[in-house]
C-alpha positions in Angstrom: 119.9 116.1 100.0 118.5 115.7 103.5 120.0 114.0 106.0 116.6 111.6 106.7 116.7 110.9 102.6 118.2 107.4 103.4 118.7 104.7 106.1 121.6 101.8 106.0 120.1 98.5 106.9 123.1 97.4 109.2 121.4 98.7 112.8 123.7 101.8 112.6 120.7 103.9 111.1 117.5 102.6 113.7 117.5 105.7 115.8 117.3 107.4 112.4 114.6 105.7 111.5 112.8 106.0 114.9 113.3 109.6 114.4 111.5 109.7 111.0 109.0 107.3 112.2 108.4 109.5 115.0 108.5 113.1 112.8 105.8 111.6 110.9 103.9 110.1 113.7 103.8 114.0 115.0 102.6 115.0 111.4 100.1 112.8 111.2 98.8 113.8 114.4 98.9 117.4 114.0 97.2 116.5 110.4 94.1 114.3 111.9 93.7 116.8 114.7 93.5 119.7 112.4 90.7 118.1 110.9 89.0 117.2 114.3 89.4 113.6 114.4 92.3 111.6 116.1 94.5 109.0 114.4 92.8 105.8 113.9 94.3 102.3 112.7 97.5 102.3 111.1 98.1 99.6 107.7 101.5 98.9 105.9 102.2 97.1 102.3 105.2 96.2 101.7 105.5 94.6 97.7 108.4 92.3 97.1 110.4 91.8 93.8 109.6 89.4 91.1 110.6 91.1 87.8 107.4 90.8 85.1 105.8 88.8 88.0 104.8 92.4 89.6 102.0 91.9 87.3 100.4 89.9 89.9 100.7 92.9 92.5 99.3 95.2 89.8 96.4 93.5 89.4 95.8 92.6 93.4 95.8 96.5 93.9 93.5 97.2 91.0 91.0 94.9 92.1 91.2 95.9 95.6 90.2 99.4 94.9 87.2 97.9 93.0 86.0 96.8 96.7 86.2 99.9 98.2 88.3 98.2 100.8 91.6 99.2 99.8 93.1 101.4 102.6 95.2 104.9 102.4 98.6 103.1 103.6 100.9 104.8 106.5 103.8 103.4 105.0 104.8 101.4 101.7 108.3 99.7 100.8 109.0 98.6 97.4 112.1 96.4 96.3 112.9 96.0 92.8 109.7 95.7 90.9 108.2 96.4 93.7 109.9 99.7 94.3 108.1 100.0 90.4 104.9 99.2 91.7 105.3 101.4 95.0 104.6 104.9 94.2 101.5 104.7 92.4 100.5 102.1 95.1 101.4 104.6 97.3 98.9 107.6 95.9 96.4 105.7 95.3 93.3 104.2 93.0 93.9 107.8 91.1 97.1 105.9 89.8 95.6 102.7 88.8 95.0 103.2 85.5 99.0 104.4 85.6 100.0 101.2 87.5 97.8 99.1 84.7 99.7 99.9 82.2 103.1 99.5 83.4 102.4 95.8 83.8 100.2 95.4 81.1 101.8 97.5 78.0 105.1 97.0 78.8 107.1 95.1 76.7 110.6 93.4 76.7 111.5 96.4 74.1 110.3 98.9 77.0 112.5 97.8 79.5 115.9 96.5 78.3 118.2 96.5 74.4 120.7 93.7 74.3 124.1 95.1 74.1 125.1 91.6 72.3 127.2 88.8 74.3 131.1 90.2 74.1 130.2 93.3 75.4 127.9 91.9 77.7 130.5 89.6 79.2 133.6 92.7 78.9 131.2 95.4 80.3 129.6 95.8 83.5 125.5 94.4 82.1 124.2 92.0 79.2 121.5 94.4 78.8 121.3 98.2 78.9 118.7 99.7 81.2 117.6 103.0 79.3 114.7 102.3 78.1 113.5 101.7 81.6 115.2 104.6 82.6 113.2 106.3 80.0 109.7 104.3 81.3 110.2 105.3 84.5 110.7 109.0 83.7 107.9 109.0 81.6 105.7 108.3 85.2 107.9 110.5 87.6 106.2 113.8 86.9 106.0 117.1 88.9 102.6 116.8 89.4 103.6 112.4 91.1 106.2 114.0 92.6 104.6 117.0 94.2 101.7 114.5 95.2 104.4 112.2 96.7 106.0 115.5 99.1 102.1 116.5 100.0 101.6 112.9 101.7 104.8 113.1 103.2 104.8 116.5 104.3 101.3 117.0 105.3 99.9 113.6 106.7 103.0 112.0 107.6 103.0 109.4 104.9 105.9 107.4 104.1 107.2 105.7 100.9 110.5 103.8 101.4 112.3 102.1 98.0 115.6 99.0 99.0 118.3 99.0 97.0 121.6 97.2 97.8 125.3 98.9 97.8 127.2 96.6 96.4 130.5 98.3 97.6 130.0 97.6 101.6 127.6 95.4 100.8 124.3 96.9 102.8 120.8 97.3 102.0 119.5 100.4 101.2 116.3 102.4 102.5 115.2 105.6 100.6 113.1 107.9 101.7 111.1 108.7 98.7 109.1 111.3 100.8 112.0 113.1 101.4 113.7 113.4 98.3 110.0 114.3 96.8 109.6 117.4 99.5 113.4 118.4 99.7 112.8 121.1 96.6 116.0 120.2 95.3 116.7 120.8 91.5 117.5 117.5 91.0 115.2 115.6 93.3 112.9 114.5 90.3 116.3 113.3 88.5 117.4 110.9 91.7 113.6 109.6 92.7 113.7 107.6 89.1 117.3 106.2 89.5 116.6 105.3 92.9 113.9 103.5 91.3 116.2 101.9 88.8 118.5 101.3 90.7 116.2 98.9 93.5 114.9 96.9 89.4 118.5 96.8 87.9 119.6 93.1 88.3 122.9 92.4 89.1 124.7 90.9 85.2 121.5 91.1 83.4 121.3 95.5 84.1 124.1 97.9 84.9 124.4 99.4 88.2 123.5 102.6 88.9 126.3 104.9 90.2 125.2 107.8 93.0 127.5 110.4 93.6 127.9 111.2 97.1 130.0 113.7 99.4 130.9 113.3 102.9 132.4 116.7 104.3 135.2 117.5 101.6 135.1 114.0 100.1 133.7 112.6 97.0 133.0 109.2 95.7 130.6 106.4 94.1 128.4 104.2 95.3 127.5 101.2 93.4 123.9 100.1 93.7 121.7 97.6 92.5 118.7 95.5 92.2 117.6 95.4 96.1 116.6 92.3 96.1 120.1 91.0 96.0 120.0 91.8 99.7 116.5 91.0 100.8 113.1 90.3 98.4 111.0 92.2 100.5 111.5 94.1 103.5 109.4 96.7 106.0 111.7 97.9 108.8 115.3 96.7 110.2 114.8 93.7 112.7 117.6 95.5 114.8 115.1 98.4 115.2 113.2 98.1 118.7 111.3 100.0 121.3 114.5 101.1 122.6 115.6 102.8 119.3 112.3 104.6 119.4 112.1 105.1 123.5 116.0 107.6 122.5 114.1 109.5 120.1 110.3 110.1 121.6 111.9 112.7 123.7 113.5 114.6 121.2 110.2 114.5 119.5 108.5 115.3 121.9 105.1 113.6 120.5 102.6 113.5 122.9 100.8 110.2 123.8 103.5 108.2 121.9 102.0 105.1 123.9 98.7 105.4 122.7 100.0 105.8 118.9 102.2 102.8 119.6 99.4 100.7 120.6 96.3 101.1 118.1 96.1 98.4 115.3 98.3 98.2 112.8 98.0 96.1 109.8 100.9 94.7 107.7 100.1 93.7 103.8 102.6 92.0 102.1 102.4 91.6 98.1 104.8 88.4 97.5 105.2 88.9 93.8 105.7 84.8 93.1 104.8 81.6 93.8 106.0 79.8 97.3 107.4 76.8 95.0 109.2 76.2 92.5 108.2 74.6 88.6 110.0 71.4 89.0 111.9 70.9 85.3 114.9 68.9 84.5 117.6 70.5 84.5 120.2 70.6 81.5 123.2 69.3 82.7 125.2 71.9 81.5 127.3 74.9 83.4 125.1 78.1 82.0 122.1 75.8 82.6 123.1 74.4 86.3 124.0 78.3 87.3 120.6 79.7 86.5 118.5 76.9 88.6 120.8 77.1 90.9 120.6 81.3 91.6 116.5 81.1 90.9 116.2 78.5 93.3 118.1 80.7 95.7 116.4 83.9 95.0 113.2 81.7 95.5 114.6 80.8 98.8 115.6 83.7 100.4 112.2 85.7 99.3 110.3 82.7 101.8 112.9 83.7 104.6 112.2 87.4 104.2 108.4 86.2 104.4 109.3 84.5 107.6 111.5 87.9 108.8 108.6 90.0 108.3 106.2 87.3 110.4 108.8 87.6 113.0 108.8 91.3 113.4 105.0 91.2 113.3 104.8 88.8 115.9 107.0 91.1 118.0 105.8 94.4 118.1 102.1 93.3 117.5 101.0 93.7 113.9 98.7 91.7 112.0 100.2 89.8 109.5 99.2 89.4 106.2 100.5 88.0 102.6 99.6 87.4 99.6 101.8 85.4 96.9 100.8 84.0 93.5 98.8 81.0 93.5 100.3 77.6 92.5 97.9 76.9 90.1 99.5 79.6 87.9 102.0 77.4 86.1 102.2 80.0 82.7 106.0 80.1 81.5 108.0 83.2 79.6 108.3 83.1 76.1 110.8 86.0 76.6 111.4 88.5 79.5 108.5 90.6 80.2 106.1 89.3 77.6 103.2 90.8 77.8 100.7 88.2 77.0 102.2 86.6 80.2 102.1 89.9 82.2 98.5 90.0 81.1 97.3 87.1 82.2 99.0 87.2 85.6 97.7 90.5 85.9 93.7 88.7 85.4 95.2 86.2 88.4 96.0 89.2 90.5 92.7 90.9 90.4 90.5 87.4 90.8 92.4 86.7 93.2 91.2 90.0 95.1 87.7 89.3 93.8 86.6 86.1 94.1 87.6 85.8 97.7 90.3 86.7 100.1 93.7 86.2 98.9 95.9 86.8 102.1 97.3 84.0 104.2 97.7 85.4 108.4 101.3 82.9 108.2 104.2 82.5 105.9 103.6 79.8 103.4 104.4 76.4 104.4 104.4 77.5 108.5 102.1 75.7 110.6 100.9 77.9 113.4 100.0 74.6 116.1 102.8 74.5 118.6 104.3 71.0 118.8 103.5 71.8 123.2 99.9 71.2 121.7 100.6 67.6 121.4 100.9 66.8 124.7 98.2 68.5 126.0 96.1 66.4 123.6 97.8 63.5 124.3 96.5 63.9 128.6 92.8 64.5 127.1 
């Protein structure tokens, strides 16, 4: 596969990914120029993951194509339903209807078959993942997959899916772009267990192994659900201008400073709800555990919210996120039920249509500076 097919989210890939930032910065130029015009604002989405709640994403999208305001995306990220969610996002309202019914006529049956609880408990997975194996094929066509290289290739376009190695442990970055346009035989046969591997949760899926070489040497890699690692992610924080400044000249992509400075736009889909359900908890182990690992998952997808508002605030983007509203309190009957996905689904798109759903600031951040309070207080 190509060298560019992944970066490792430790800071020892950033000048990789300036370089493949920067080769498709020079595509999209050449691309726009081509065509007479010169390259105009620049908006990201990045969609988080949120297992059956990716319903609510679906049905943002949907909606927001409905308003004619939804734009053609420089770069999208996906993690774990989100990385589900991504490539159709990616092309565009011609996949809506696609996207619809993934989160609409999907049922538990569709994604996962219980491998019962000895097995479960001696193997590697309570569940076994084919079926969604088998889902996900059924999307990744030639003709997705050849649309997928042509937006890559052609306009410099780029579709990045997180999974986590659990044998380092790192996060993940795939270039979907490059696998798509790399012409390999098997390219069509990686792009859907990449895409597996960023949904397959840790216990509840089995990992997916990838098979990789290094010079004469051959081994696994254990991956899994990305969102062990991060819930939603755009680009390394350890990547900066100096990462980029090494690569520009190797480039060699004229008027990098102008590129650098139009607007850019960053659109985050937060696939739940910034609180919790408070519920009493059963005072048992099994019980205890799962409160206590939702409760962290729900934490750590707020601090990748405030990550992402960070890196924004650094290199100048606008930020913007949407999350599920609180006043969607629906429970599961069982996982992915489709009456559920449904109506979350209907919450996504009013949400688009009756009004603005994005928020400029991470949920529960107040933008005032305390410094504010003392000039008040002289007044």
């Amino acid at each position: 596969m190509p060298q560019d097919c992944r970066v490792v989210l430790d800071g020892s890939n950033d000048r990789l990914f300036g370089r493949i930032a920067l080769e498709a910065s020079r595509r999209e130029v050449a691309y726009v120029q081509r065509r007479g015009g010169t390259p105009g604002p620049v908006d990201y989405l990045a969609i988080s993951g949120g297992g059956e709640n990716g319903a609510f994403g679906a049905g943002l999208l949907t909606a927001w194509t409905q308003l004619g305001t939804r734009p053609e995306f420089k770069g999208v990220t996906g993690v774990s339903t989100g990385a589900l969610t991504a490539p159709f996002a990616f092309l565009g309202p011609d996949y809506d209807k696609d996207l619809e019914r993934v989160y609409t006529d999907t049922g538990t049956a569709d994604v996962m078959t219980s491998r019962g609880l000895l097995a479960g408990l001696l193997g590697d997975s309570l569940y076994d993942s084919a079926p969604l194996l088998r889902l996900i094929q059924r999307f990744v066509t030639p003709v997705l997959l050849a649309a997928i290289a042509r937006e890559y290739t052609e306009k410099g376009r780029l579709f990045f899916v997180a999974t986590a190695n659990l044998d380092v442990p790192v996060g993940v970055l795939w270039n979907m772009g490059s696998i798509a346009a790399s012409g390999h035989a098997r390219a069509a046969e990686l792009f859907a267990r990449i895409l597996l591997a960023s949904a397959s949760i840790p216990g509840i899926f089995p990992p997916v192994m990838f098979d990789i070489e290094v010079g004469d040497e051959r081994y696994q890699e254990m991956h899994v659900d990305g969102g062990t690692l991060a819930q939603v992610v755009l680009y390394p924080p350890s990547l900066g201008g100096d990462d980029l400044l090494k690569e520009a000249a190797a480039v060699n992509l004229p008027n990098i400073g102008a590129l650098l400075k139009r607007r850019r736009r960053l659109f985050i889909i937060r696939n739940a709800r910034p609180g919790a359900n408070p519920e009493t908890v059963e005072r048992s182990t099994m019980a205890i555990a799962d409160r206590a690992v939702a409760t962290l998952i729900q934490s750590q997808g707020l601090s990748d919210l405030y990550t992402l508002y960070v890196i924004a605030q650094r290199d100048r983007i606008d930020y913007n996120v949407a999350y599920i509203p609180e006043s969607f309190t629906d429970k599961l009957k069982e996982p992915f039920d489709p009456p559920y996905m449904r109506r979350l689904y209907a919450v996504g798109r009013d949400a688009m249509l009756n009004g603005s759903p994005w928020q400029n600031v991470p949920p529960g951040f107040n933008p005032t500076p305390i410094y504010r309070l003392a000039a008040d207080l002289r007044r």
